[in-house]
SESE-297498 format. One record per residue (C-alpha): residue in one letter; y, z, x. Coordinates in steps of 0.2 Angstrom, whole numbers, plus 5000, padded with zeros to 4 digits. Example, Ala and Ser with C-alpha at 12.3 -4.5 7.8 and 13.67 -1.06 7.14 Angstrom:
   r      Y      Z      X
   a   4978   5039   5062
   s   4995   5036   5068
***
This chain:
   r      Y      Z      X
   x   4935   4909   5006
   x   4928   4922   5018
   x   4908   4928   5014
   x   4903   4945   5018
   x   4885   4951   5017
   x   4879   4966   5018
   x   4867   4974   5031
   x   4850   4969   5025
   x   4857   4953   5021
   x   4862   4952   5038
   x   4846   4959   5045
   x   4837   4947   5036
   x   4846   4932   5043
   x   4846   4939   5060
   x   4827   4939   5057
   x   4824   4921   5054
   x   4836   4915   5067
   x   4829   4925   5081
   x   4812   4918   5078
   x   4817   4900   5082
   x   4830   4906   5096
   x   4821   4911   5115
   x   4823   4930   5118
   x   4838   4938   5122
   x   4848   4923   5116
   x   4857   4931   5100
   x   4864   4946   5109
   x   4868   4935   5123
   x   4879   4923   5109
   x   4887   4940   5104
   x   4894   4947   5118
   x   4902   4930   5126
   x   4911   4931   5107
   x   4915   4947   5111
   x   4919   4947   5130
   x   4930   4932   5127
   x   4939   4941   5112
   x   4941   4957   5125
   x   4948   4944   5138
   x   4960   4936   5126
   x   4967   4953   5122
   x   4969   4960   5139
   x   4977   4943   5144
   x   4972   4943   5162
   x   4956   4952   5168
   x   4955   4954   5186
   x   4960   4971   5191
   x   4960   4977   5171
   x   4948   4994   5167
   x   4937   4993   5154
   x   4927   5007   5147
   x   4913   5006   5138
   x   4905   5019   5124
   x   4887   5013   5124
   x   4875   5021   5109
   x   4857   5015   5108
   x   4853   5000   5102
   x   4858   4983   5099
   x   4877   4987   5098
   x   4875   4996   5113
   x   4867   4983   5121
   x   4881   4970   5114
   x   4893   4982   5123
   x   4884   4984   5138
   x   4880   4962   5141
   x   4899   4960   5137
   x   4905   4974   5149
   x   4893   4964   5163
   x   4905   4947   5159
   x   4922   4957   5160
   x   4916   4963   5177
   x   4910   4944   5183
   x   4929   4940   5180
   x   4935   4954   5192
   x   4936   4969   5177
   x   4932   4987   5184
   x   4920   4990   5170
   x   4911   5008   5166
   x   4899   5012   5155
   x   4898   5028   5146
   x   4880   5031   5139
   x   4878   5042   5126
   x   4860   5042   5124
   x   4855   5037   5141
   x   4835   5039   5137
   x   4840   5026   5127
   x   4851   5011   5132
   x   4847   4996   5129
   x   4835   4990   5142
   x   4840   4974   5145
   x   4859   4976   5143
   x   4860   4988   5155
   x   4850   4977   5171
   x   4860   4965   5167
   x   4876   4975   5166
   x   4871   4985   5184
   x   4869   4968   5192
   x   4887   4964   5187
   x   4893   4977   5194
   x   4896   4989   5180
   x   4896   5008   5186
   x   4886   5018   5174
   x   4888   5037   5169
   x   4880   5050   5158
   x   4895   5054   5145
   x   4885   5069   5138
   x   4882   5077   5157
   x   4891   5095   5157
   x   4903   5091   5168
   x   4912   5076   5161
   x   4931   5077   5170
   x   4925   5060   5175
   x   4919   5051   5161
   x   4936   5058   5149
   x   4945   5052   5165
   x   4941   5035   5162
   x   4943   5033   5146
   x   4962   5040   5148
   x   4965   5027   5160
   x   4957   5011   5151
   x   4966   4997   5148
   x   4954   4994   5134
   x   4939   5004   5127
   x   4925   4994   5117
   x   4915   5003   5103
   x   4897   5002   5106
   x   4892   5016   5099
   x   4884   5014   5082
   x   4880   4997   5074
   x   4880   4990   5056
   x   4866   5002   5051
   x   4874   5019   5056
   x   4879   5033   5042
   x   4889   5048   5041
   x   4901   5052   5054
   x   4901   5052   5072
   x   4892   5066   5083
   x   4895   5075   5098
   x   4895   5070   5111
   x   4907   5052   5104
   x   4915   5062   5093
   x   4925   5072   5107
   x   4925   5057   5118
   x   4937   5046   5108
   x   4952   5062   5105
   x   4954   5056   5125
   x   4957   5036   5123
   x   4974   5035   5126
   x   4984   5019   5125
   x   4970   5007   5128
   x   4966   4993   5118
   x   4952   4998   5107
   x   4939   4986   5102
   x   4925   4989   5088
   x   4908   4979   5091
   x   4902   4970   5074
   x   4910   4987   5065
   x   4919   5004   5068
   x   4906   5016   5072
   x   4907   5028   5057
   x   4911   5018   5045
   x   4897   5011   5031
   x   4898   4995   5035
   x   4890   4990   5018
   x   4902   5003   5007
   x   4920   5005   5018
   x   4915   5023   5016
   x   4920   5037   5030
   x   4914   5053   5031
   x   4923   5060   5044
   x   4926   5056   5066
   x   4925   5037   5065
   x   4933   5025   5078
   x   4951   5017   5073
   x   4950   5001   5079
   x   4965   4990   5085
   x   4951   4976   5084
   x   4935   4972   5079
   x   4923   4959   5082
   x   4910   4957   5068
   x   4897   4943   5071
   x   4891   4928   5061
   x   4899   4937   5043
   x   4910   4949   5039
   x   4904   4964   5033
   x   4910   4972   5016
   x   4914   4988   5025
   x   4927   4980   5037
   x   4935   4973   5021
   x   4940   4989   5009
   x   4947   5002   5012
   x   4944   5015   5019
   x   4935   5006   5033
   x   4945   4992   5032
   x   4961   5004   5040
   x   4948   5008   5053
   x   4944   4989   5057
   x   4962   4984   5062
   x   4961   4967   5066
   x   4945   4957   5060
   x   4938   4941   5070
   x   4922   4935   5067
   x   4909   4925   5081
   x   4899   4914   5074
   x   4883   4916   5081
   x   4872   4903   5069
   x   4868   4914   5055
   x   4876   4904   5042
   x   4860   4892   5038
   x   4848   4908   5036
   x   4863   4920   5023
   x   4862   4922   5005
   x   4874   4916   4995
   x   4886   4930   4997
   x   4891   4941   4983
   x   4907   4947   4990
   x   4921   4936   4996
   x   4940   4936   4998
   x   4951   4922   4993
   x   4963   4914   5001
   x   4977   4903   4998
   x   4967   4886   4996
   x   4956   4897   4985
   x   4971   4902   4976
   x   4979   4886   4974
   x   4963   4879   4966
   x   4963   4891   4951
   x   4982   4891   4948
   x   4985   4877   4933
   x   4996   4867   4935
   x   5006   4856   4919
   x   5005   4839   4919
   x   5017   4825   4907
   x   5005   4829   4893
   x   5008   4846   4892
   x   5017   4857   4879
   x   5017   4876   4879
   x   5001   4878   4869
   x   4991   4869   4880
   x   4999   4878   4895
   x   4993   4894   4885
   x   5001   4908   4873
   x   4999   4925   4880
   x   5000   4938   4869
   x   5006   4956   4873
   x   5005   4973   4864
   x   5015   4983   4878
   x   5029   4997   4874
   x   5034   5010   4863
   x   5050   5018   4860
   x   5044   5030   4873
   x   5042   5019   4886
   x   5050   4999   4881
   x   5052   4993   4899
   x   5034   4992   4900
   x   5033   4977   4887
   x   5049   4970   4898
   x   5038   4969   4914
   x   5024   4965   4906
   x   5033   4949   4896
   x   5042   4946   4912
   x   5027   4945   4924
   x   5020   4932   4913
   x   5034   4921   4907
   x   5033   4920   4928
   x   5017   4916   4929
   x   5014   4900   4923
   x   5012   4903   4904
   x   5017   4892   4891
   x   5025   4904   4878
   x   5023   4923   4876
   x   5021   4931   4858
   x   5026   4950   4859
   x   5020   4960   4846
   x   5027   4978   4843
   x   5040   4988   4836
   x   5060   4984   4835
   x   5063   4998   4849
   x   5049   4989   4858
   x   5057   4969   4856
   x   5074   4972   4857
   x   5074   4975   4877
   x   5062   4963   4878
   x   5072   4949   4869
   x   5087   4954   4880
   x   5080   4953   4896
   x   5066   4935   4891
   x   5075   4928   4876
   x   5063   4916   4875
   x   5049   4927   4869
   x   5041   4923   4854
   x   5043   4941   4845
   x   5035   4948   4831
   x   5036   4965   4819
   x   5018   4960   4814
   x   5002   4967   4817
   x   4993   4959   4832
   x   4982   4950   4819
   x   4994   4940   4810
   x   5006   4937   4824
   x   5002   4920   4828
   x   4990   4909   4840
   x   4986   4914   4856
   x   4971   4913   4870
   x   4973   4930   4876
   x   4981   4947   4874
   x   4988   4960   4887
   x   4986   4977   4879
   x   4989   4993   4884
   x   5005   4995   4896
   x   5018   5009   4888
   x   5009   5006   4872
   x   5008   5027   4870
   x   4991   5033   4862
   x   4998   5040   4845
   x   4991   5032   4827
   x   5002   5022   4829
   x   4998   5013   4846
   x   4979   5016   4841
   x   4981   5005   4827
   x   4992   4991   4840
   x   4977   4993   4851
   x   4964   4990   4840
   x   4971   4975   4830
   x   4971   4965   4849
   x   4951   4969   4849
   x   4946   4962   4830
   x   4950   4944   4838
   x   4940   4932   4848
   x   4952   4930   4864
   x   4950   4938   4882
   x   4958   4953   4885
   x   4967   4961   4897
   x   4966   4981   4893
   x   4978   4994   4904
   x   4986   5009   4908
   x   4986   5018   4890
   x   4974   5003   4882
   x   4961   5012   4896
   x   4964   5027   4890
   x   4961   5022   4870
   x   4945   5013   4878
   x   4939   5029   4883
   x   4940   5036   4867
   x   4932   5022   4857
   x   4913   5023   4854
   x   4901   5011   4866
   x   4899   4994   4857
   x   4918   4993   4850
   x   4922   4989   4870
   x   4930   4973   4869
   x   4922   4957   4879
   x   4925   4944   4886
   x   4938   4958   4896
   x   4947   4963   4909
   x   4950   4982   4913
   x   4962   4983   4926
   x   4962   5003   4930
   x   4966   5014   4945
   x   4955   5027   4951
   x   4958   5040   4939
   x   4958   5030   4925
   x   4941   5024   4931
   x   4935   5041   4932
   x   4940   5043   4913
   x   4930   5026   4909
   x   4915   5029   4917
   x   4915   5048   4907
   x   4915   5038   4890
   x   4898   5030   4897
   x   4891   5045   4901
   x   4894   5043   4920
   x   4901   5058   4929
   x   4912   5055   4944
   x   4928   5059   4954
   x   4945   5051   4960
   x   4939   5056   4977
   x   4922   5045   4975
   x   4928   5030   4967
   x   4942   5030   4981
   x   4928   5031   4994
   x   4917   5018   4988
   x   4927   5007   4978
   x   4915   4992   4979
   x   4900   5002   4970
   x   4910   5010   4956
   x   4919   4995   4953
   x   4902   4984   4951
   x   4895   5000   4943
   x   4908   4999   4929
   x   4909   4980   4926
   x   4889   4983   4922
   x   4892   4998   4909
   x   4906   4989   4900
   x   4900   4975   4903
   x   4917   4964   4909
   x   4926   4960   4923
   x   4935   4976   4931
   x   4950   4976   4942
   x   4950   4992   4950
   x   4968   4995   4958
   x   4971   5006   4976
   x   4976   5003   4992
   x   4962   4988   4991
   x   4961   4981   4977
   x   4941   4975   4972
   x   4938   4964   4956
   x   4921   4964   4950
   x   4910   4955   4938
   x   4896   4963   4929
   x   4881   4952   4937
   x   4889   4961   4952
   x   4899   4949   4962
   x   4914   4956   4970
   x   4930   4950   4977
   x   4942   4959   4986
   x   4960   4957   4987
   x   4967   4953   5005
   x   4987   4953   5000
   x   4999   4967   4995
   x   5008   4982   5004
   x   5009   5002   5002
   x   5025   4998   4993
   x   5015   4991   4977
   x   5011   5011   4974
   x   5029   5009   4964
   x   5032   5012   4945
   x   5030   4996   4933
   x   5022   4986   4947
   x   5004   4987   4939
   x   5013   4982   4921
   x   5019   4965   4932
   x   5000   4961   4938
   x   4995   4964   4919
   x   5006   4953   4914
   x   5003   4941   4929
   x   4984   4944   4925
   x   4987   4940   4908
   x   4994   4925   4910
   x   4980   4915   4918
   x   4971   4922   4907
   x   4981   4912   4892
   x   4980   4897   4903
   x   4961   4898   4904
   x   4955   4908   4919
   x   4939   4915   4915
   x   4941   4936   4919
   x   4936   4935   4937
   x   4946   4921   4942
   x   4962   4930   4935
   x   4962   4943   4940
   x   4957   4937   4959
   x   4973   4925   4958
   x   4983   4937   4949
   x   4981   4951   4962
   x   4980   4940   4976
   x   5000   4933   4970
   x   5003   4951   4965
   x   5001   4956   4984
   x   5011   4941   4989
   x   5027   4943   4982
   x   5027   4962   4988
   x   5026   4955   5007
   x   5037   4943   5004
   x   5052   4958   4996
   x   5062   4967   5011
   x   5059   4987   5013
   x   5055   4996   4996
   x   5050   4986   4981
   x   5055   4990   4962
   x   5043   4980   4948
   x   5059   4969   4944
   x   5059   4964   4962
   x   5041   4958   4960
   x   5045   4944   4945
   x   5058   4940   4952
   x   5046   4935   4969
   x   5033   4927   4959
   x   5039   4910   4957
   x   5041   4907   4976
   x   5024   4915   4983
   x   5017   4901   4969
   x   5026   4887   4977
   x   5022   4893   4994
   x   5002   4895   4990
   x   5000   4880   4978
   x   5012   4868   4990
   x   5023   4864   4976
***
């Protein structure tokens, strides 16, 4: 599982660790991560240019002690100051005594300076470190429209991007990769800021002993295969879990499809469908194995969790579908038009234990029935706050879906989806994760866990499909990314 910890989390364990180290020692461990990252990527440095953008402070200062190891290995190395009052100290002796040439990239005349950067073979961001906000400022800002082809490199994070948030406000600095040191930051992992980051590689550099226990991580596959169940001889189809699904409408019956689809793939025992004829007819055709009912949620059998809300419509009708699944005692998995009904429904009939899978307009909706005014725009921005933000007001896990997908759990630990593709953004594929979700649910997942797995298999199968995707497509996917992740 990768950590992530935020800036005064990481300021904090840089702290302690820098009082038991001898000066100059923690930025000296940084930049030979970085340098031999930079060398890596260059694959032979002798003869290479390297241009550095240097800002004040200890990034600058990481940029600068790096730059001075590239040019001990036969790199032509400048450095670009853009504070120059500034600099880091230190860094920059030590860069001048290797050989590094040094300019003023905010002097009137700066043919030179946008020179070198044009002609780098690679250019490592300096600029701003892990405590910078808001966009980037003249004179960086005009600098980077004249990087070229080079190889850029962030240090410890893009500068303009909040490296605590993902947020960015404007000119930050795309990355082909960055090297973030000691823990990722949550930033380098959510979109936005995570397009920014381009390829992530963390140095360790010792803080592990002196971190918190981190509140946001990212699965990965041994994560993944730990939580999936698995049957054993004992097993029978009520002890591998009955899922149950209010889906569909006469409006919309493929919904319910998916949704049964997705789970009878996803490691369920059985799958009761409760709904109309219009509704369990397709669904019957295409899963016959579907234990379907007519009957009201309430009578229509045993089961240790429900899925509610895919193509269910928000007539009487559906209303009444919606709030027979929310009288039981089972998790729930509420979506698409369930999130809309929640909306409408007065604060203490919000289901719980729960799991509210929205998008970032249905988010905006949910967060208006608390009495929390937002937009699209924001929640898309900062996608780990609002989701944390929500989880607290209804008081459940919230899976909040977009180009990266971040669960969260109300006592505000976050994980955040690494797998998927922009071809996800196709119709019925979020009625194929509730259904997926759904699933472990039934098999006894708590909320959090269920959805992590559930979005992280989601992702899976759309790498693993050719081209564009269609939700049928993903089913049919699932059973292979599960054998490729659990080893089976």
């Amino acid at each position: 599982m990768r950590a992530a910890h935020g800036v005064e989390q990481v300021r904090g364990a840089e702290a302690a660790l820098l009082a038991t180290l001898p000066e100059g020692t923690l930025m000296r461990r940084a930049a030979t991560g970085l340098a031999n990252t930079c060398a890596r990527l260059l694959g032979r440095v002798y003869g290479t240019r390297v241009a550095l953008l240097v800002g004040s402070g200890d990034n600058g200062g990481d940029a600068l002690y790096a730059g001075g190891m590239l040019a001990r290995r036969g790199a032509r190395v400048d450095a670009l100051l853009l504070a120059p009052e500034r600099a880091h100290p230190a860094g920059l002796a030590w860069a001048r005594r290797a050989g590094v040439r040094v300019w003023d990239a905010g002097a009137p005349d700066r043919a030179d300076t946008i020179d070198l950067l044009g002609r780098a073979d690679l250019v490592l961001d300096g600029i701003v470190g892990i405590g910078g906000k808001g966009a980037l400022r003249p004179p960086a800002a005009e600098l980077l429209a004249h990087v070229r082809d080079s190889i850029v490199v962030a240090v410890d994070v893009p500068s303009g991007v909040d490296a605590d948030t993902g947020r960015v406000e404007g000119a930050a600095v795309r990355a082909d990769v960055t090297v973030t040191f000691g823990t990722y930051k949550p930033g380098l992992l959510v979109d936005p800021g995570a397009q920014y980051a381009g390829v992530r590689h963390l140095v360790d550099i010792g803080l592990d002993p002196h971190l918190p226990t981190s509140r946001v991580d990212v699965l990965q596959h041994a994560d993944v295969a730990r939580l999936l169940p698995a049957p054993t001889g004992e097993s029978d189809k009520y002890s591998r879990g009955v899922l149950g699904v209010v889906a569909g409408s006469p409006r919309y019956p493929g919904a319910a499809v998916l949704v049964v689809g997705a789970a009878v793939r996803g490691g369920v025992g059985a799958v009761r469908c409760a709904g109309p004829a219009e509704v369990l007819r397709p669904v019957l055709a295409a899963w016959p194995e579907t234990l379907a009912t007519e009957a009201a949620p309430v009578d229509a059998g045993r089961v240790q969790a429900w899925v509610v809300g895919p193509g269910l419509d928000t007539d009487q009708d559906a209303q009444a579908r919606w709030a027979g699944v929310l009288h039981g005692s089972a998790p729930v998995l509420v979506d698409a038009d369930g999130l809309t009904l929640l909306a409408r429904a007065k604060p203490g009939t919000w289901p719980t234990p729960a799991l509210l899978t929205p998008h970032a307009g249905e988010a905006v909706r949910l967060f208006a029935a608390a009495g929390v005014v937002t937009t699209r725009e924001r929640v898309e921005a900062e996608r780990l706050e609002h989701a944390r933000r929500l989880a607290a007001l209804y008081d459940c896990v919230v899976l909040l879906k977009g180009s990266t997908t971040v669960i969260a759990a109300p006592d505000g630990r976050v994980r955040i989806n690494p797998t998927g593709t922009p071809w996800l953004a196709t119709a019925g594929s979020g009625d194929v994760l509730s259904g997926l979700a759904g699933a472990l649910l039934a098999a006894g997942l708590d909320p959090l866990d269920a959805g992590s797995a559930a979005a992280y298999l989601h992702g899976l199968a759309a790498r693993a499909l050719p081209g564009p995707v269609t939700a049928p497509d993903l089913i049919r996917a699932l059973p292979a990314v599960w054998a490729d992740v659990t080893g089976t």
